[in-house]
Each structure stands twice: as structure tokens, then as C-alpha cells.
N, C-alpha and C positions, 0 to 999 in steps of 0.2 A: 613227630609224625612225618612219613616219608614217604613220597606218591612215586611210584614206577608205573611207566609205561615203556611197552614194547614194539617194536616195527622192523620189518624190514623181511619179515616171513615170506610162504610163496612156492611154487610147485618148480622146480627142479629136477633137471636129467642126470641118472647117476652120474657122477663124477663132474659134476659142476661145482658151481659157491654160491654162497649168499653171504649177506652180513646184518647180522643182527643188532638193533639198537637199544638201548634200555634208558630212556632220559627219567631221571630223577629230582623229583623237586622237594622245598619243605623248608623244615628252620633246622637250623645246626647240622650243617651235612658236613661237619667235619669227622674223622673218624668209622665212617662207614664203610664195611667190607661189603660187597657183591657177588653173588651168585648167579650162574642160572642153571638152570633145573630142566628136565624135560621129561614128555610123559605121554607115554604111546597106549592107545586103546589097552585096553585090559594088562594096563603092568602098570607098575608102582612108578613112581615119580623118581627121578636118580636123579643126582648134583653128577654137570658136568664139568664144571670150572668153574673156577671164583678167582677174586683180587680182593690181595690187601689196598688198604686203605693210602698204605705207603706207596703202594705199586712197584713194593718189592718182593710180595710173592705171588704167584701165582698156582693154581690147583688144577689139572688136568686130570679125567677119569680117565682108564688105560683105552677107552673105545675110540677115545676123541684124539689122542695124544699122536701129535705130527702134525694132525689137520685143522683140528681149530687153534686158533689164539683168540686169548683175551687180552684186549687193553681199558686204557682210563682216559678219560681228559675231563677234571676238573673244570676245566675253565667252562667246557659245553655243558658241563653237570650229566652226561651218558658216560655209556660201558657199552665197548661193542665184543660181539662176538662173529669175529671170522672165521667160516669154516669153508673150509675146500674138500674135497675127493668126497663129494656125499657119495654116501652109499642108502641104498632103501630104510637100511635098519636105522638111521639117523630120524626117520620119519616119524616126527611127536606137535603136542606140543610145547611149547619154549616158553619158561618163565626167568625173568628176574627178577632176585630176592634181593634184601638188605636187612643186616644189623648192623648194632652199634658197639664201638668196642675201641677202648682207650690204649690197651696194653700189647694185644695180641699181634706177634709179627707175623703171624700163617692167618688164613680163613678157613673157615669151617664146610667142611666139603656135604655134613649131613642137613637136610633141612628143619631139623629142629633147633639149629640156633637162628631161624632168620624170623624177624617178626616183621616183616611185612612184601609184601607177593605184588608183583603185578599182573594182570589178566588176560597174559598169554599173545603169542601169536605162531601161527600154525605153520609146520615145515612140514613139506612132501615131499621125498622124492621118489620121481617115479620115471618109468619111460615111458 
């Protein structure tokens, strides 16, 4: 069992940043890959980037790709997500996901392999 929670959300001017935090707690957090996901009024939830477990791959969706990164630090047990040049259409909200997975050198960018969510925190941006 794997508890995520999320922070660091918040109302933003186009082309500014935020950084979002995903702390993870539980037993056996070895091996876990991380997602997050985001998900605006009336559209379907979309994987925006994940990490391996390794923290040697990472998955960028092409809307994101330049502007966010994703990293790891085990040792804090979070996953941030920095994104820079918001633009409006960035505007959701922000989940991190996690499975568990011994073998896989990639993560899985759809959200039907994550089995467990956390409950969001909301990105705006706006002028």
C-alpha cells in the first residue's frame, strides 16, 4: 500500500513556474515508478510524465516536453514536478500516481497501470 500526496499547486501568470510535489509514503517503496497525470474540466485525465524507479527514464507527453522536468529523491521519498512557460492550457488538476514493478526499465505513460492516486492539487493559470 502506497499513500501520495500532492502540493505545491496555485494560480499562476502565463509563462511563469511552479513545482509540484508528490511525497510518498508506505512499506516496500522499493521499485515504484511515478506518474502524474492531469485533468481539466470536461476532458479526460492525460499522463504527463513519469520516472523510473531507476531514475533512468523518464516520459514526457509532447505538450509538456522543454518545460517540465521530472525528478526523484529517494531519500525525501517525493517526485517533483517543475514546470516552467505555463501556458492557460496547462490549467488542470495534478495527480500523482504509483505502481509497482521489478523489471520494467521505462514507465508507463497510460493510467491503467498505476494502482494507486493521490487527491490532487489544482494548477491555474491565468492573467
Amino acid at each position: 500500500q502506497v499513500q501520495l500526496v500532492e502540493s505545491g499547486g496555485g494560480l499562476v501568470q502565463p509563462g511563469g513556474s511552479l513545482r509540484l510535489s508528490c511525497k510518498y509514503s508506505g512499506s516496500n517503496l522499493d521499485y515504484y515508478n511515478i506518474g502524474w497525470f492531469r485533468q481539466a474540466p470536461d476532458k479526460e485525465r492525460e499522463g504527463v510524465s513519469c520516472i523510473n524507479f531507476r531514475h533512468k527514464y523518464m516520459y514526457y507527453a509532447d505538450s509538456v516536453k522543454g518545460r517540465f522536468t521530472i525528478s526523484r529523491d529517494d531519500a525525501k521519498d517525493r517526485v517533483f514536478l517543475q514546470m516552467n512557460s505555463l501556458k492557460p492550457e496547462d490549467t488542470a488538476a495534478y495527480y500523482c500516481a504509483a505502481y509497482r514493478t521489478f523489471l520494467q526499465a521505462t514507465c508507463d505513460s497510460g493510467e491503467v497501470a498505476y494502482d494507486w492516486w493521490g487527491q490532487g492539487t489544482q494548477v491555474t493559470v491565468s492573467s
